[in-house]
Backbone as numpy.savetxt, mean C-alpha at the origin, in Angstrom:
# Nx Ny Nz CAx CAy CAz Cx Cy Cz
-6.62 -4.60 -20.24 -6.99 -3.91 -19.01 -5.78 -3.80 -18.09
-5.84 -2.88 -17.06 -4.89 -2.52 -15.89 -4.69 -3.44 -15.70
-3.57 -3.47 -14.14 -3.20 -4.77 -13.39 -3.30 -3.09 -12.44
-3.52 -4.13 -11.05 -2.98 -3.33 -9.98 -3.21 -4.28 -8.56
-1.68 -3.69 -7.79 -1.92 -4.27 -6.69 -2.01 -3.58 -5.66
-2.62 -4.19 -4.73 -3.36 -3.71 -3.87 -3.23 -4.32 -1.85
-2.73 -3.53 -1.31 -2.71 -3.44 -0.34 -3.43 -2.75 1.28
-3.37 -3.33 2.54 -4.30 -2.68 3.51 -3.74 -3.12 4.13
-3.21 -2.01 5.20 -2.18 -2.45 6.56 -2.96 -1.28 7.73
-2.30 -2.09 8.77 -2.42 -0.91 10.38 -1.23 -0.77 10.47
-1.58 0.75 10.62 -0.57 1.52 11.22 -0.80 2.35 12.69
0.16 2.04 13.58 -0.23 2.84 14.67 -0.47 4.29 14.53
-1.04 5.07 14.66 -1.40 6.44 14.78 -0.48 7.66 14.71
0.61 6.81 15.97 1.15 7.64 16.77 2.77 7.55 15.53
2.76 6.28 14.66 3.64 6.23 13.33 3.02 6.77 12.41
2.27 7.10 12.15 1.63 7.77 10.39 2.69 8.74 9.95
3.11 9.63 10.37 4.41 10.70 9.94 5.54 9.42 9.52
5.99 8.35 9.96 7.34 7.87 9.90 6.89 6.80 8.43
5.47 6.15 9.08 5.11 5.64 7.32 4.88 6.14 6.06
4.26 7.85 6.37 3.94 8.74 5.38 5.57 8.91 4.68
6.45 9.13 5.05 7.89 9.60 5.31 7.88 8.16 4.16
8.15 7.00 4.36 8.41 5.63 3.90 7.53 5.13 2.11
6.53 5.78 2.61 5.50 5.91 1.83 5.78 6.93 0.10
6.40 7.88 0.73 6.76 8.88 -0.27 7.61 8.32 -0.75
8.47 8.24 -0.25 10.04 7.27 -1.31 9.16 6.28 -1.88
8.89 5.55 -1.44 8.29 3.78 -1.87 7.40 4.45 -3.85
6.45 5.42 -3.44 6.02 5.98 -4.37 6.70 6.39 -5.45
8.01 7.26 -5.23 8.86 8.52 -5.96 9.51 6.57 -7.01
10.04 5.86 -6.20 10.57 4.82 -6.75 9.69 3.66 -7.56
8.91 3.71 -7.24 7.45 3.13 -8.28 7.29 3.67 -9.66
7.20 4.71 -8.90 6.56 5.83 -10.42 7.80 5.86 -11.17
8.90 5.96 -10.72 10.73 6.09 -11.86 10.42 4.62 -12.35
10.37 3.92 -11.68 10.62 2.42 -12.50 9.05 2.09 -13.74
8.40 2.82 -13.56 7.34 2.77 -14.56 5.77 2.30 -14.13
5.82 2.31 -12.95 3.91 1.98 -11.83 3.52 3.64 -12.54
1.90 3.43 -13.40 0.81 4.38 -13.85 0.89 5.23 -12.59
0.20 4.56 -11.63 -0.43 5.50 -10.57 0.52 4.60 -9.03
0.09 5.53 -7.96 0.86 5.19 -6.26 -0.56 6.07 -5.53
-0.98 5.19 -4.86 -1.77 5.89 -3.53 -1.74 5.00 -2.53
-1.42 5.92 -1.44 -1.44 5.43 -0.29 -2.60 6.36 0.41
-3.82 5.86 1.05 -4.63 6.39 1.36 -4.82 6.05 2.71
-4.88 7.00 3.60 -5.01 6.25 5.26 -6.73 6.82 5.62
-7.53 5.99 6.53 -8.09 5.39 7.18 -9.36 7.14 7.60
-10.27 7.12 6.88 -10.90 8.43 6.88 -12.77 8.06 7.98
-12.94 7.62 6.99 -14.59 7.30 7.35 -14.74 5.86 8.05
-14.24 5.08 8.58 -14.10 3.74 9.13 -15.52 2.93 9.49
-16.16 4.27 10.01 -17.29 3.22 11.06 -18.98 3.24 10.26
-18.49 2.20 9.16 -19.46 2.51 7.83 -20.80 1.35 8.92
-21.79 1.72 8.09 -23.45 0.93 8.63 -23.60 -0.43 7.80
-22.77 -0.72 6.48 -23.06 -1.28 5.64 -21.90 -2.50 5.10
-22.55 -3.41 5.30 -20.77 -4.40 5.10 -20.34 -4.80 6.70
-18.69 -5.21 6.01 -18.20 -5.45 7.05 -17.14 -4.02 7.21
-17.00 -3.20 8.00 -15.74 -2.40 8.01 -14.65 -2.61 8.06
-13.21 -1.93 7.58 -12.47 -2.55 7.99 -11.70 -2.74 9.06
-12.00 -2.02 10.05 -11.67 -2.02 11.87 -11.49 -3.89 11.59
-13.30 -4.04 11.32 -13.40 -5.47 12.21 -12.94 -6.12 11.11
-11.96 -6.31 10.00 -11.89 -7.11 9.07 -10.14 -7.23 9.46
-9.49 -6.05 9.57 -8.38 -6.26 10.46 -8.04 -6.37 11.67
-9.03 -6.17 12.49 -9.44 -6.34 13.92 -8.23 -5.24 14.69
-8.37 -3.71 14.50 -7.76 -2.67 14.57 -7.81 -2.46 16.29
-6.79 -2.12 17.10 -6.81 -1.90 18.46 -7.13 -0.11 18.52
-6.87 0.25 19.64 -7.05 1.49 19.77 -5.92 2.19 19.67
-6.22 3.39 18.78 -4.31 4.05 18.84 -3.97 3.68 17.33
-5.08 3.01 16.67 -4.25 2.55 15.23 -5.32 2.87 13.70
-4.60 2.96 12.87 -5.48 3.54 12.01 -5.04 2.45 10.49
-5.98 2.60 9.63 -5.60 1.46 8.23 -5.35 2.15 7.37
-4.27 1.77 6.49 -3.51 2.32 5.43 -4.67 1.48 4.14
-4.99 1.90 3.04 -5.46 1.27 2.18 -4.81 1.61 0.78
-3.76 0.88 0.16 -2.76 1.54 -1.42 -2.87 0.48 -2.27
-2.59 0.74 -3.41 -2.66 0.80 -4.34 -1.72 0.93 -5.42
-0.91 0.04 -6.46 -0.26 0.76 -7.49 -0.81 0.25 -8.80
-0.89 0.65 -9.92 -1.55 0.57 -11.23 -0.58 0.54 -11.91
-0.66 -0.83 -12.89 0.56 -1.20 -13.71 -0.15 -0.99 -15.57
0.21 -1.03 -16.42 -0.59 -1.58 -17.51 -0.87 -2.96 -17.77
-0.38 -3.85 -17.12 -0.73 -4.94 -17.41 0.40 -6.17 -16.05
-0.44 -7.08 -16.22 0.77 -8.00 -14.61 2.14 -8.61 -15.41
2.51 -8.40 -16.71 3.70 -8.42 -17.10 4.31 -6.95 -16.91
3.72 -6.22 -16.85 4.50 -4.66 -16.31 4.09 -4.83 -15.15
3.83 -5.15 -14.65 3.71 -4.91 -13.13 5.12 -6.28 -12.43
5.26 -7.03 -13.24 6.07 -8.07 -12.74 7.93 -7.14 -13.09
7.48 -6.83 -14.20 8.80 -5.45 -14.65 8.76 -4.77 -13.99
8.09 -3.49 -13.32 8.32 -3.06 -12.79 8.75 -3.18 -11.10
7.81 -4.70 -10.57 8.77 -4.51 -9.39 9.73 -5.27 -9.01
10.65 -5.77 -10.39 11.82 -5.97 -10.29 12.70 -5.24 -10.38
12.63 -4.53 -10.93 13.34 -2.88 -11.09 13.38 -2.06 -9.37
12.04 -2.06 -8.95 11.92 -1.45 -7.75 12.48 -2.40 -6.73
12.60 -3.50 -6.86 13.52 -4.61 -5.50 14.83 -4.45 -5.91
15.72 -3.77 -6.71 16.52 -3.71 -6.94 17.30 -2.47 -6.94
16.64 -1.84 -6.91 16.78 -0.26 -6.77 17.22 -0.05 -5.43
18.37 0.54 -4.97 19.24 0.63 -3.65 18.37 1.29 -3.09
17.28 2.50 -2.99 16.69 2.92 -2.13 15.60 2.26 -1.35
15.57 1.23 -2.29 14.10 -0.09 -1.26 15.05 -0.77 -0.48
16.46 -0.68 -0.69 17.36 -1.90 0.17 17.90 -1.48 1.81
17.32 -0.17 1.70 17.45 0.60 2.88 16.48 0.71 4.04
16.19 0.04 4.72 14.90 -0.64 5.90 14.91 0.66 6.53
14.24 1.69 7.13 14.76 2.38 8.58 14.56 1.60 9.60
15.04 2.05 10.47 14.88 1.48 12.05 13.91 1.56 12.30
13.39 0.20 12.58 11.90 0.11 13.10 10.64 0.25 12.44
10.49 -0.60 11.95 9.48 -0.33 11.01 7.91 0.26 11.70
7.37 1.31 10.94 6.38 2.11 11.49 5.06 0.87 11.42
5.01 -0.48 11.18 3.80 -0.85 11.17 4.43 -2.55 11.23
3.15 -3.50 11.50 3.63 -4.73 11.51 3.33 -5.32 9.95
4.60 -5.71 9.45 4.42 -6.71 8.02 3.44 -7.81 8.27
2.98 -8.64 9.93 2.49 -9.93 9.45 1.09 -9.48 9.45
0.59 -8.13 9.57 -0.99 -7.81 9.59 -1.45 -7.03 8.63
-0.45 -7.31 7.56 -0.36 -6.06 6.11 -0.93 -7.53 4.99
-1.83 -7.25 4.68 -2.30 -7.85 3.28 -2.47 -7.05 1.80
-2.35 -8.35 1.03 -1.95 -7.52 0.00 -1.54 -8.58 -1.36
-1.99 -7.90 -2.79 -2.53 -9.14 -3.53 -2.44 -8.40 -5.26
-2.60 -9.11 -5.98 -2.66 -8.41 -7.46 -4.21 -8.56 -8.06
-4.05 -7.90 -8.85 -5.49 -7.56 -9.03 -5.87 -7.97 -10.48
-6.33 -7.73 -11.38 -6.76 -7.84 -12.86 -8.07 -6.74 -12.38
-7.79 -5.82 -13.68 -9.27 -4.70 -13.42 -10.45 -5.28 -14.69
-11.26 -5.55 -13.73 -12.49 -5.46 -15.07 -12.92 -4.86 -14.84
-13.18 -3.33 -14.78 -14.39 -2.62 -14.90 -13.45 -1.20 -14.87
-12.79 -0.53 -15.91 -12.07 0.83 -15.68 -13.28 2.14 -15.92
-14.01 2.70 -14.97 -15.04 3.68 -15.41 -14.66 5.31 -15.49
């Protein structure tokens, strides 16, 4: 089965262009080093009836919206290959100024898929 890891960050609103921008490289360099799939999906239907949402699971201010991504490896030994390849790759070694979102409110984790439908 897959491996994939999986991430959910806030991003301020008023940054979505500068993360989208960050986002695309991060992807273009995934996919060369050998990641199946890249989505970065931002923050559509939020204010669900059912569960917990994730506003209140990241406890989202006003002005800010949640990134929810994703990359799909074939397995967490390719996924461990591939993002050594991608930490090494000069275009991840390049920060821009200011990062469009805060790293300490970004979670994020590996996965094992049981259920590919």
């Amino acid at each position: 089965m897959s491996y994939v890891d999986g991430f959910v960050l806030v991003v301020p609103k008023k940054k979505m262009a500068a993360y989208a921008k960050i986002a695309r490289l991060a992807g273009k360099v995934w996919r060369e080093h050998g990641a199946l799939d890249y989505r970065e999906c931002v923050g559509d239907d939020l204010k669900v009836k059912f569960g917990m949402p994730f506003t209140t699971l990241v406890k989202t201010k006003p002005g800010e919206t949640i990134v929810f991504s994703y990359i799909l490896y074939r397995s967490r030994a390719h996924r461990d290959r591939v993002n050594a390849k991608v930490m090494a790759d000069p275009r991840m070694q390049k920060q821009p100024p200011g990062m469009p979102f805060d790293p300490k409110r970004m979670a994020w984790g590996g996965f094992k898929t049981i259920v590919a439908a």
